[in-house]
C-alpha positions, 0 to 999 in steps of 0.5 A: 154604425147606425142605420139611415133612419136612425141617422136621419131621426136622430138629427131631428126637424121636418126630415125626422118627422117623415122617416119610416121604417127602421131602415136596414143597417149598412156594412159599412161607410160605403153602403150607408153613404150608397143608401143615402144618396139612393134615398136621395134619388129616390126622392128627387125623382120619384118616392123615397124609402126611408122617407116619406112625404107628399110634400115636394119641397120636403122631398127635393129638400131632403133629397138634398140633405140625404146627398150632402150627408152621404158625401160628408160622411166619405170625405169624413173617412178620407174616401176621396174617390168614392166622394168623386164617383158620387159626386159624378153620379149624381149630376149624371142622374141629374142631366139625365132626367132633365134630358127626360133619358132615366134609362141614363140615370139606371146606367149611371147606378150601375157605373158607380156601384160598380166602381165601388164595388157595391151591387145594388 
């Protein structure tokens, strides 16, 4: 399995452009997905790892991306219920930054990892 950065340069555009680092090589689908929507996050609210940019846009929109590819991939392995504790986690993280509570947010990342047996 590739690692998040070699993903994210293989699909090529403006995300690619803005990959740095190697990335580290995940386990397996469930901590490639966890580092996907972490880098997510991370770009929504605050810098990314994998990705770097000034751009907002960029940020927001690969933040998005990163979601998406990371949910895809477990519905792609039939984890159905760890696409619902994503899923969850992130509009957890959401209403808990829009509520100005990012101490919420850290919860939630516990929660989750924790039901998918993964500590970050």
């Amino acid at each position: 399995m590739r690692s998040l950065a070699e993903e994210l340069r293989a699909e090529g555009g403006l995300i690619a452009d803005a990959v740095d680092g190697d990335g580290a090589v995940p386990r397996d689908v469930r901590g490639f997905v966890i580092d996907a929507i972490r880098e997510g996050y991370r770009l929504h609210y605050a810098d990314g790892g994998v990705v770097r940019t000034e751009d907002r846009d960029l940020a927001l929109l690969a933040g998005d991306r990163l979601y998406a590819l990371g949910l895809a991939r477990l519905a792609d392995a039939g984890d159905l219920e760890a696409v619902r504790v994503l899923a969850d986690l992130i509009s957890n993280c959401a209403k808990a930054h829009a509520e100005g509570r990012p101490d919420r947010a850290d919860a939630a990342w516990r929660a989750a990892e924790a039901a998918l047996g993964h500590a970050h």
